[in-house]
N, CA, C and O of each residue as an XYZ file, in Angstrom:
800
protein
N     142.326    105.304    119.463
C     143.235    104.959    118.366
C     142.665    105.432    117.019
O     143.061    106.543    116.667
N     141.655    104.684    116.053
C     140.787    104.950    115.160
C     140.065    105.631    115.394
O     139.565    105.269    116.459
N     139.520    106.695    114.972
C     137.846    106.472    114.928
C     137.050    105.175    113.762
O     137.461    105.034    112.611
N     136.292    104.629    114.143
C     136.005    103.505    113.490
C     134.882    103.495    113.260
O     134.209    104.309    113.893
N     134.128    102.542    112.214
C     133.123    101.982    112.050
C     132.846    100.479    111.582
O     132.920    100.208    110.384
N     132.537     99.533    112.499
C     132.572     98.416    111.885
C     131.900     97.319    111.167
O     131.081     96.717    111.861
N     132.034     96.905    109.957
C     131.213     96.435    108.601
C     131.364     94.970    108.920
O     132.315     94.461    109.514
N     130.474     94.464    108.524
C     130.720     92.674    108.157
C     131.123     92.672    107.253
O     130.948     93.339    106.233
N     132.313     91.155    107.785
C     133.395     91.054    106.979
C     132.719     90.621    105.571
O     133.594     90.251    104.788
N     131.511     90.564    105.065
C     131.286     90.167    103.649
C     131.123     91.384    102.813
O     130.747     91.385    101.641
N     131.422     92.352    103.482
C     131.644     93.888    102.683
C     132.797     93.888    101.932
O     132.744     94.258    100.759
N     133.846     93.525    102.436
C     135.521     92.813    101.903
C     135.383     92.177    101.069
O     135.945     92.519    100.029
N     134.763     91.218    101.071
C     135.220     89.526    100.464
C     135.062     89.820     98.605
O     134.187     90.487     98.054
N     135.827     89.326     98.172
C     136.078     89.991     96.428
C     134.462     88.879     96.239
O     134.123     87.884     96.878
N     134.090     89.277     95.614
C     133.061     88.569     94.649
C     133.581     87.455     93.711
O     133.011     86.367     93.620
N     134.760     87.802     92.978
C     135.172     86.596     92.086
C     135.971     85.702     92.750
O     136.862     85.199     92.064
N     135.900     85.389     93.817
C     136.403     84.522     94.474
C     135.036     83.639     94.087
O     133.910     84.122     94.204
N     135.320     82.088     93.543
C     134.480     81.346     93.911
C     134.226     80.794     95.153
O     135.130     80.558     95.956
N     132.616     80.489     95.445
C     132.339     80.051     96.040
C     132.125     78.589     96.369
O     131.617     77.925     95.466
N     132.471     77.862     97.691
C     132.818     76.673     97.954
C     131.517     76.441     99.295
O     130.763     77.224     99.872
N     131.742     75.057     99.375
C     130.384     74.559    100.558
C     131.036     74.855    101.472
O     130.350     75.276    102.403
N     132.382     74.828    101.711
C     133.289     75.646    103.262
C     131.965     77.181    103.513
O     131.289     77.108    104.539
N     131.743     78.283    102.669
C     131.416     79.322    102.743
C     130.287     79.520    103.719
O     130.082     80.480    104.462
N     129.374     78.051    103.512
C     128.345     78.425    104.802
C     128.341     78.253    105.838
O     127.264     78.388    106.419
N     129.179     77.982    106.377
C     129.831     77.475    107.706
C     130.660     78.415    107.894
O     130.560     78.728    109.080
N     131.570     79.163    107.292
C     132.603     79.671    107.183
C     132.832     80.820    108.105
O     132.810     81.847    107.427
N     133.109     81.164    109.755
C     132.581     82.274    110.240
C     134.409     82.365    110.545
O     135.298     81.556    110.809
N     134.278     84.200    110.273
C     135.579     85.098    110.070
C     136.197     84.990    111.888
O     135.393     84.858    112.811
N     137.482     85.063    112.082
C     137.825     85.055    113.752
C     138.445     86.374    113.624
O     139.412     86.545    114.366
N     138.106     87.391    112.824
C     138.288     88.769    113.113
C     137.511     89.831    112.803
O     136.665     89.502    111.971
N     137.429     91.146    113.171
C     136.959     91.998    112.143
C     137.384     92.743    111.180
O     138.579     92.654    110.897
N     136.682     93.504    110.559
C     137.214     94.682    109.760
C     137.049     95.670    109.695
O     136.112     95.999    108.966
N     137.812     96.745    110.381
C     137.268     98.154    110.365
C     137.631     99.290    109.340
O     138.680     99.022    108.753
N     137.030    100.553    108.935
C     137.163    101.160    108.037
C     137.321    102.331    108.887
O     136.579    102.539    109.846
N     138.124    102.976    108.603
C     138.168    104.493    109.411
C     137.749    105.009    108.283
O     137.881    104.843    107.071
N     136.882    106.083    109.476
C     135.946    107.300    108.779
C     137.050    108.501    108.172
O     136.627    109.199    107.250
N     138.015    108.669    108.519
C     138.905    109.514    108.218
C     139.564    109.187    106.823
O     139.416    110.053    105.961
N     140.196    108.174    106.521
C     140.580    107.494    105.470
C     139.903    106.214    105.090
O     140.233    105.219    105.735
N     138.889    106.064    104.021
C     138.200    104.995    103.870
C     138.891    103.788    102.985
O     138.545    102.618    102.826
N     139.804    104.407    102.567
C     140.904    103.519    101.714
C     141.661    102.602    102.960
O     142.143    101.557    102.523
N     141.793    102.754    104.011
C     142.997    102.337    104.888
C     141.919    101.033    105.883
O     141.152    101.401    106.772
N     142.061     99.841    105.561
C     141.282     98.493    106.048
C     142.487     98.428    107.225
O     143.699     98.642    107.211
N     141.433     97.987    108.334
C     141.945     97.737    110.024
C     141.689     96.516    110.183
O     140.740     96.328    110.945
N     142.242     95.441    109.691
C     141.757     94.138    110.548
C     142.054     93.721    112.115
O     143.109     94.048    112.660
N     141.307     93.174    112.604
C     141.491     93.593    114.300
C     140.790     91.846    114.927
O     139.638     91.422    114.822
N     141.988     91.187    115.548
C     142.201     90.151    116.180
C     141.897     88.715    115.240
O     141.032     87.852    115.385
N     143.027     88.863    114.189
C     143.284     87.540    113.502
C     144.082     86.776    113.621
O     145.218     87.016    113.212
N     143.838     85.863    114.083
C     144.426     84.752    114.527
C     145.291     84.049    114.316
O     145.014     83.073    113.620
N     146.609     84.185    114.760
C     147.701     83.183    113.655
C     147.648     81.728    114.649
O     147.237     81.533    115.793
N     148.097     81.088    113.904
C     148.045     79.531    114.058
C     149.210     79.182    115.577
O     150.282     79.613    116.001
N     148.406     78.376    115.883
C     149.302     78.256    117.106
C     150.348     77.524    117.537
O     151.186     77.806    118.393
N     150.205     76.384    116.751
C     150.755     75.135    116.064
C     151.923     75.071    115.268
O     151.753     74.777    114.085
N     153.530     75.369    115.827
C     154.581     75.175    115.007
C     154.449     74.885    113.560
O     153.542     74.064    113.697
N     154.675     74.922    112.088
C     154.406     74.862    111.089
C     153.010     74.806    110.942
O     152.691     74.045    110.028
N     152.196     75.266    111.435
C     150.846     75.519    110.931
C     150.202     76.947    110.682
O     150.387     77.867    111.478
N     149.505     77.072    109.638
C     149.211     78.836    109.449
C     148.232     79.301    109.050
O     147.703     78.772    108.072
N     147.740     80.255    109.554
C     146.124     80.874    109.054
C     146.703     81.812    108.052
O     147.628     82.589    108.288
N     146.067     81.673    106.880
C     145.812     82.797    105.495
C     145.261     83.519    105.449
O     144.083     83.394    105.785
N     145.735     84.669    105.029
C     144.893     85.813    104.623
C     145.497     86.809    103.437
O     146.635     87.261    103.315
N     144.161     87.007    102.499
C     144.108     87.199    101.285
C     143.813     89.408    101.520
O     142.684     89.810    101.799
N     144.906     90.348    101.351
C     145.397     91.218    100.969
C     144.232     92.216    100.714
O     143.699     93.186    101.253
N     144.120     91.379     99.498
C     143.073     91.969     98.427
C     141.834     91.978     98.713
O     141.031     92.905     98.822
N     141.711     90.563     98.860
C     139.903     90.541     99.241
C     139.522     90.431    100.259
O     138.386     90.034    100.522
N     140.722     90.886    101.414
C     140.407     91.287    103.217
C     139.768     89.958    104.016
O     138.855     89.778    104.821
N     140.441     89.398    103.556
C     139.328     87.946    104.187
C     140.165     86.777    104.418
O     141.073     86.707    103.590
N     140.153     85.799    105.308
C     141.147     84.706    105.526
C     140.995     83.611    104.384
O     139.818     83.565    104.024
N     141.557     82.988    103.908
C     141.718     81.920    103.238
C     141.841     80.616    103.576
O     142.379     80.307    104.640
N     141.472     79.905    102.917
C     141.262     78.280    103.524
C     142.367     77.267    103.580
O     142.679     76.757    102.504
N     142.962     76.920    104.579
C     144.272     75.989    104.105
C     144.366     75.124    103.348
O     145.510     74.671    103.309
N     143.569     74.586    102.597
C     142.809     74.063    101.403
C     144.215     74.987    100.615
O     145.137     74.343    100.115
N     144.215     76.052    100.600
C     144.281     77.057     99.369
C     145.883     77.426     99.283
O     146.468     78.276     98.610
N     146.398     76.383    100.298
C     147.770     76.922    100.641
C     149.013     76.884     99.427
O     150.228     77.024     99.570
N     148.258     76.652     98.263
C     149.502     76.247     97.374
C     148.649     76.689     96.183
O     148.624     75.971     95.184
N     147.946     77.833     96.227
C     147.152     78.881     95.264
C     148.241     80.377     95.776
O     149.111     80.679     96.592
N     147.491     80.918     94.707
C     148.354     82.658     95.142
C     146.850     83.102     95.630
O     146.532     84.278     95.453
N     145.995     82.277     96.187
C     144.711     82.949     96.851
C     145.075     83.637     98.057
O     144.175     84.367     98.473
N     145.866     83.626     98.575
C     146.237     84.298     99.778
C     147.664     85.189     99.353
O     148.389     85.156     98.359
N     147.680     85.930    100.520
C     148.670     87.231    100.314
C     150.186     86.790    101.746
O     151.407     86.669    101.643
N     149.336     86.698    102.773
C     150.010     86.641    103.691
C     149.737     85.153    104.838
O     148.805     84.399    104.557
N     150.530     84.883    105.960
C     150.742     83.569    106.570
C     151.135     83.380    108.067
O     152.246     83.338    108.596
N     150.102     83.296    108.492
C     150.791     83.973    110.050
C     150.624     82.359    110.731
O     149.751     81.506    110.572
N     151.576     82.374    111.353
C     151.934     81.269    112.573
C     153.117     81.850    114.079
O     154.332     82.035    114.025
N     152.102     82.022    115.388
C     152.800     82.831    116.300
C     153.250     84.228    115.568
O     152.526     84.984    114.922
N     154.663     84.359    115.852
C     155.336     85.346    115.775
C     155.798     85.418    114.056
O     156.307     86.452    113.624
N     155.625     84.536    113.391
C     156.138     84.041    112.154
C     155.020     84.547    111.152
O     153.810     84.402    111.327
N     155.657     85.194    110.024
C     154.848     85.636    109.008
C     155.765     85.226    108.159
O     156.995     85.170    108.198
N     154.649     84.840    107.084
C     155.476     84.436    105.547
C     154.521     85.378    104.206
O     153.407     85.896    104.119
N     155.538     85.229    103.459
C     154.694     86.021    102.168
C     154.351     84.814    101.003
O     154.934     83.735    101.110
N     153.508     85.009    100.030
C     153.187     83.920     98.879
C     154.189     83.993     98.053
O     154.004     84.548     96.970
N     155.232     83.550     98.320
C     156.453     83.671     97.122
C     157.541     83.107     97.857
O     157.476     83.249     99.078
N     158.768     82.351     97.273
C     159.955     82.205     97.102
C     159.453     80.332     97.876
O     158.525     79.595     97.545
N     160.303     80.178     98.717
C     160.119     78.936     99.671
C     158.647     78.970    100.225
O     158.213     77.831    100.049
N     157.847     79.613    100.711
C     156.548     79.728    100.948
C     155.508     79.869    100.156
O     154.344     79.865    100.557
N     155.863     80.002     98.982
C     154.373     79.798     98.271
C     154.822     79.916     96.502
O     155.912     80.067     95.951
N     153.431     79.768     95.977
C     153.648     79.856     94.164
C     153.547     81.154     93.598
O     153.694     81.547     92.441
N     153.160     81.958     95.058
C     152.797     83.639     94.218
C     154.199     84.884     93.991
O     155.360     84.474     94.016
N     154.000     85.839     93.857
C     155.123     86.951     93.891
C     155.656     87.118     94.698
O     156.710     87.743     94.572
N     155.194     86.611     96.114
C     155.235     87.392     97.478
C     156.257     87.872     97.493
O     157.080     87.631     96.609
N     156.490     88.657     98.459
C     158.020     89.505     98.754
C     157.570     90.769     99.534
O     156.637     91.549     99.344
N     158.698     90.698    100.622
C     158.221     92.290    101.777
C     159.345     93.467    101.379
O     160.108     93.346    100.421
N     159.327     94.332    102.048
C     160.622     95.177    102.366
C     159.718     96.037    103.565
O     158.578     96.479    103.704
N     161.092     95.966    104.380
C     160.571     96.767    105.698
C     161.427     98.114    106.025
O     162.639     98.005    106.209
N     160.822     99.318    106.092
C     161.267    100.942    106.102
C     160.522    101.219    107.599
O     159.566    100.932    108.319
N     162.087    102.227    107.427
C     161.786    102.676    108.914
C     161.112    104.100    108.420
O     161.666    105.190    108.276
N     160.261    103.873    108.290
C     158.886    104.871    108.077
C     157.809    105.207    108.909
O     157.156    104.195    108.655
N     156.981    105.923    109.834
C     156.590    105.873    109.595
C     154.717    105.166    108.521
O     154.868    105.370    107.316
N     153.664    104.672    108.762
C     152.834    104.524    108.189
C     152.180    105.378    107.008
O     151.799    105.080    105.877
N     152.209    106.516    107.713
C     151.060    107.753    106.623
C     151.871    108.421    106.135
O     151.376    109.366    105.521
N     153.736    108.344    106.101
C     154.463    108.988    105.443
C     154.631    108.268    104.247
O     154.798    108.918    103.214
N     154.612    106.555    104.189
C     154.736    105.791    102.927
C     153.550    106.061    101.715
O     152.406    105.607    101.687
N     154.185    106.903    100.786
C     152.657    106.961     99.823
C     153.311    106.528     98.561
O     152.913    107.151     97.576
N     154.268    105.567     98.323
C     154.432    105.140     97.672
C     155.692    103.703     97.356
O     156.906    103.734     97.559
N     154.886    102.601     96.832
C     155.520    101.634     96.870
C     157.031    101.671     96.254
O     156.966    101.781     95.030
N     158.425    101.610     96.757
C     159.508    101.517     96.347
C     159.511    100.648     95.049
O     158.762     99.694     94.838
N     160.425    101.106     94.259
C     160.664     99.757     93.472
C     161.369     99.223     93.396
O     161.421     98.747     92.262
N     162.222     98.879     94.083
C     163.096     97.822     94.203
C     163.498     97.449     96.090
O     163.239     98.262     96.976
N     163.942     96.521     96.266
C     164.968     96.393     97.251
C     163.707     95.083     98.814
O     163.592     95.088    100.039
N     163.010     94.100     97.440
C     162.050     93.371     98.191
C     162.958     92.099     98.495
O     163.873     91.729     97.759
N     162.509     91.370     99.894
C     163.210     90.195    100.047
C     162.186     88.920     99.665
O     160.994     89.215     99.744
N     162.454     87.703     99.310
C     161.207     86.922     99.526
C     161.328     85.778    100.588
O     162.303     85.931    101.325
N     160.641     84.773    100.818
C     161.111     84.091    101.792
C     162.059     83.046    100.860
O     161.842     82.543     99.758
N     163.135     82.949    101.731
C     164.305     81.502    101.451
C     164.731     80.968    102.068
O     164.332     81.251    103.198
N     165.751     79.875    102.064
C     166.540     79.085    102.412
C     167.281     79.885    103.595
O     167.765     79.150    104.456
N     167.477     81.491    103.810
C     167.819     81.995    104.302
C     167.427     82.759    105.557
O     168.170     83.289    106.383
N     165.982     82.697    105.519
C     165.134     83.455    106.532
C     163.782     84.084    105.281
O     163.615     84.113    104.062
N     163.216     84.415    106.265
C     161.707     85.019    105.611
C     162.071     86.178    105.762
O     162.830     86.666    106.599
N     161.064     86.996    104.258
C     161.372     88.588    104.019
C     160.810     89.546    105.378
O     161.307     90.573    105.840
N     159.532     88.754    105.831
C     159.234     89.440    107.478
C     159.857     88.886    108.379
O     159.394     87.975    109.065
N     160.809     89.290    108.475
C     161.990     88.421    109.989
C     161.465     88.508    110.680
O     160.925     89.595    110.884
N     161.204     87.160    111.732
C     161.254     86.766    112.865
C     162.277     87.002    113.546
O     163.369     87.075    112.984
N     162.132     87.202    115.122
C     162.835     87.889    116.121
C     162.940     88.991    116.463
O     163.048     89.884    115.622
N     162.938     89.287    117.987
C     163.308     91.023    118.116
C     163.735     91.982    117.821
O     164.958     92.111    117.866
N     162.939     93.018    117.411
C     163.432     93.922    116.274
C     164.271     93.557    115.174
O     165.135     94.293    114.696
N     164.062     92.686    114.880
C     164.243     92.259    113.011
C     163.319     92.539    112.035
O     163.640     92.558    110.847
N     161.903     92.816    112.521
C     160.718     93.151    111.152
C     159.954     93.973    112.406
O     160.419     94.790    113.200
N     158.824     93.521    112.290
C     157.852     94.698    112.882
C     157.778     94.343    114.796
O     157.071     94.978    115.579
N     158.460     93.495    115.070
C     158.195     93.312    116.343
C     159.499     93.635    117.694
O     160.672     93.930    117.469
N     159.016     93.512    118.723
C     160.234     94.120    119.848
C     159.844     93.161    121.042
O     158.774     93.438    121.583
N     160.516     92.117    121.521
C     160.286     91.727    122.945
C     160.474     92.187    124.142
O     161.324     91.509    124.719
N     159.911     93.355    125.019
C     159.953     94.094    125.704
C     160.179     92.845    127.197
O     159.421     92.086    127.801
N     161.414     93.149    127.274
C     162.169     92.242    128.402
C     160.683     93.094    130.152
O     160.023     92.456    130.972
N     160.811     94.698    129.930
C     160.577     94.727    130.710
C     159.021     94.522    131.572
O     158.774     94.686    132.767
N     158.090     94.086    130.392
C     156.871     93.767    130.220
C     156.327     92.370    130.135
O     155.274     91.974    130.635
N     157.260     91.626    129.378
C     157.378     90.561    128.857
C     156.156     90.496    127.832
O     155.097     89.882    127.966
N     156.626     91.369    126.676
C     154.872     91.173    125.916
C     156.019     91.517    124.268
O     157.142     91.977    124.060
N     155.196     91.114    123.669
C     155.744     91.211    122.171
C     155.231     92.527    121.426
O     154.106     92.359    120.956
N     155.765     93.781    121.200
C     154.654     95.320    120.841
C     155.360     95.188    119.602
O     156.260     94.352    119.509
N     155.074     95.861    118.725
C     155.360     96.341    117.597
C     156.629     97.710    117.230
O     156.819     98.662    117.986
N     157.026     97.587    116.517
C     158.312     98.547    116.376
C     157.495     99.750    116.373
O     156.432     99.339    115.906
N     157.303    101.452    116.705
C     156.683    102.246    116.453
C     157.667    102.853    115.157
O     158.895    102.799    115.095
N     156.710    103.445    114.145
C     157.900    104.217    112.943
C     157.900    102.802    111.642
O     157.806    103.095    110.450
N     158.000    101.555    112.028
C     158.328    100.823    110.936
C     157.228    100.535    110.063
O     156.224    100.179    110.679
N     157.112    100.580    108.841
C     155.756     99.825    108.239
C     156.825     99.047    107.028
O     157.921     99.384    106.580
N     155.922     97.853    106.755
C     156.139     97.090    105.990
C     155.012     97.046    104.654
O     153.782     97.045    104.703
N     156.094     97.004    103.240
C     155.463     97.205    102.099
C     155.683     95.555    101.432
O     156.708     94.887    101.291
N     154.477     95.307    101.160
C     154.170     93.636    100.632
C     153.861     93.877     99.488
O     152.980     94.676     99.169
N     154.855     92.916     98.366
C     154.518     92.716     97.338
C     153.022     91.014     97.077
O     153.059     89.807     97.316
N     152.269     91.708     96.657
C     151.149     90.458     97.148
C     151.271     89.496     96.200
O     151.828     89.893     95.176
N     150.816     87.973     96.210
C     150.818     87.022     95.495
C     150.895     87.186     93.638
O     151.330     86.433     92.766
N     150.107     88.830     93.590
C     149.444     89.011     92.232
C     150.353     89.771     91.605
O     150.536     89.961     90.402
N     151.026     90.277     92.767
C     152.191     91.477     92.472
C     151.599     92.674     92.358
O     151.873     93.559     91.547
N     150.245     92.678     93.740
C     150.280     94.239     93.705
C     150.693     94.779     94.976
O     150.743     93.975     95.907
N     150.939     95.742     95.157
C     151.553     96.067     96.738
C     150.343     96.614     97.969
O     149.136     96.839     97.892
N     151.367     96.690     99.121
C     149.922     97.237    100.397
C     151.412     97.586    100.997
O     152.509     97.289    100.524
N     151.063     98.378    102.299
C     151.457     98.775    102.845
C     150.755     98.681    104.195
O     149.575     98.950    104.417
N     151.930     98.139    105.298
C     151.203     97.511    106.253
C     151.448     97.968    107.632
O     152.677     98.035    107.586
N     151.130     98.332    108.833
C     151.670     98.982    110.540
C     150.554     97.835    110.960
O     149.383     97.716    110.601
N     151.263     97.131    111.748
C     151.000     96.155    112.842
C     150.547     97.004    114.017
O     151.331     97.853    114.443
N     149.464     96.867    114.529
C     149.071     97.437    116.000
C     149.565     96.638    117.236
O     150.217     97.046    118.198
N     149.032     95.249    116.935
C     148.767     94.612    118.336
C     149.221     93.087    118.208
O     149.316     92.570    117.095
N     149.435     92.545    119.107
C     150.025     91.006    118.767
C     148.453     90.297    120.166
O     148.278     89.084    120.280
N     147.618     91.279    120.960
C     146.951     90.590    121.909
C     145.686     90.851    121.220
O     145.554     91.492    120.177
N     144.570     90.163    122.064
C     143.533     89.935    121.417
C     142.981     91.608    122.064
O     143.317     92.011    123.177
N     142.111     92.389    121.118
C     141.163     93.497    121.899
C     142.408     94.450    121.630
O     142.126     95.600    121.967
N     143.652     94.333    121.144
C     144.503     95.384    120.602
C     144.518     96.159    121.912
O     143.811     97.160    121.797
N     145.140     96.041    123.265
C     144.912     96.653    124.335
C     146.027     97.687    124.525
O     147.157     97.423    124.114
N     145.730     98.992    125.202
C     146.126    100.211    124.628
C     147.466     99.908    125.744
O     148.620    100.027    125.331
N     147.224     99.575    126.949
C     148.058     99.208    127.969
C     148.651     97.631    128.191
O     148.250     96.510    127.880
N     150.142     98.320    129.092
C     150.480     96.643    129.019
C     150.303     95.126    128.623
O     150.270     94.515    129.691
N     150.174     94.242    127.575
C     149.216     93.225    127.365
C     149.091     92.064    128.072
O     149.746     91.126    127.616
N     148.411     91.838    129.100
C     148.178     90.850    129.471
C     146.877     89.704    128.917
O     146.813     88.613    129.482
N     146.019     89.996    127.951
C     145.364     89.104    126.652
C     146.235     88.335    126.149
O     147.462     88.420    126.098
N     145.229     87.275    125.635
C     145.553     86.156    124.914
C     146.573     86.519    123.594
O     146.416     87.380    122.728
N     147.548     85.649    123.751
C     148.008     86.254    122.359
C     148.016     85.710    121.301
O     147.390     84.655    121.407
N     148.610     85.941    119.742
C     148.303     85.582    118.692
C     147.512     86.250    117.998
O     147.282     85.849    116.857
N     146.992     87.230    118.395
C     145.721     87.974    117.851
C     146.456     89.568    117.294
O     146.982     90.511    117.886
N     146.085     89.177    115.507
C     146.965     90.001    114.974
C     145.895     91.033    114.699
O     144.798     90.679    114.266
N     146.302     92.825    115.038
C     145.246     94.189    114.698
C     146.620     94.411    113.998
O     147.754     94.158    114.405
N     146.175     94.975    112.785
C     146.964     95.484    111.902
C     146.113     96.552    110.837
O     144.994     96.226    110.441
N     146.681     97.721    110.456
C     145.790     98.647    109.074
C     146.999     98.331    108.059
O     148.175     97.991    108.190
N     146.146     98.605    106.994
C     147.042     98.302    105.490
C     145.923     99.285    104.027
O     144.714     99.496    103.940
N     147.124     99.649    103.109
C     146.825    100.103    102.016
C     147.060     99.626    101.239
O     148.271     99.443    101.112
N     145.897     98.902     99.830
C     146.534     98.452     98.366
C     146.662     99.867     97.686
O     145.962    100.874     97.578
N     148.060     99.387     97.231
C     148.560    100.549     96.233
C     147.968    100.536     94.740
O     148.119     99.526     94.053
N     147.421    101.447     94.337
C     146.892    101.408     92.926
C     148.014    101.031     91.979
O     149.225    100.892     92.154
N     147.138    100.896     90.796
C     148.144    100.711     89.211
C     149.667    101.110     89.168
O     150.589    100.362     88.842
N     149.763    102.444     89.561
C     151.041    102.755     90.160
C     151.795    103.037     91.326
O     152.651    103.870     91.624
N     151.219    102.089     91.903
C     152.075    101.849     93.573
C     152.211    103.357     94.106
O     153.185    103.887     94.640
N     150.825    103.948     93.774
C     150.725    104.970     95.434
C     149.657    104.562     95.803
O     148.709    103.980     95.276
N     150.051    105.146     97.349
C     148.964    105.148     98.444
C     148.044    106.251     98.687
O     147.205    106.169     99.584
């Protein structure tokens, strides 16, 4: 898939994030990989969404690193995974900008953040729809496994209001190249923050 190389996750972690007594205890349930090819393009690989109907593991965009549910009502986090369910930091889900839009793109063709035409989460549904082929996912009746749309990437407006650009790999743990029979919940995904002016 990648060629890869893989860093501890405290290579990520922003520095101005303060630090809390959670931190020494604090061990990451994924990694982070950097392809040697594009060093701009972060691979996180088997993060964990919550398993637990309304319950959700955080993770912060920017500073590549999960967030503490402590933090759930900060714009410290970017994104919100529970099962199949993703939320963004904005609208009904949070205090930040959040907001998605999903293009049938392509990954390495998106090099630049749209400007207009983002949903956020509401009263109406979340900007990353849940259900089969509604956002990045497909329930393959004939597999019975949850894969990812091939072609779609999703562009996130983050808590701060800066953008990334995102292709989901894997919904199993070990991102397995064949059929998935692994544990699931285990999110591999690559993503780009868009600079000052929303290119990639």
């Amino acid at each position: 898939m990648f060629k890869s190389i893989i860093f501890s996750v405290s290579l990520f972690i922003n520095t101005d994030v303060p630090k809390t007594s959670f931190d020494s205890d604090f061990e990451a349930n994924f990694e982070i990989i950097s392809s040697l090819a594009t060093p701009e393009v972060r691979v996180i690989k088997d993060f964990i969404a919550a398993a637990k109907p309304n319950t959700y593991h955080y993770f912060s965009l920017v500073a590549g690193t999960e967030i503490l549910s402590e933090d759930a009502k900060t714009t410290k986090w970017d994104l919100a995974f529970s099962g199949t369910t993703i939320l963004v930091n904005g609208g009904t889900s949070g205090s930040g900008k959040g907001a998605a839009l999903i293009l049938e793109k392509p990954f390495d063709t998106v090099t630049e953040a749209p400007k207009d035409g983002y949903k956020t989460d509401d009263g109406s549904g979340n900007a990353i729809a849940s259900g089969s082929g509604n956002s990045w996912y497909k329930y393959d009746m004939n597999v019975h496994a949850i894969l990812p749309i091939t072609g779609r990437t999703i562009v996130v407006k983050t808590a701060e209001g800066k953008f990334a650009k995102i292709e989901f790999i894997s919904y199993y743990k070990g991102a397995p190249e064949d059929v998935p029979t692994e544990e699931s919940k285990y999110y591999t995904f690559r993503y780009v923050l868009a600079d000052e002016n929303g290119k990639f």
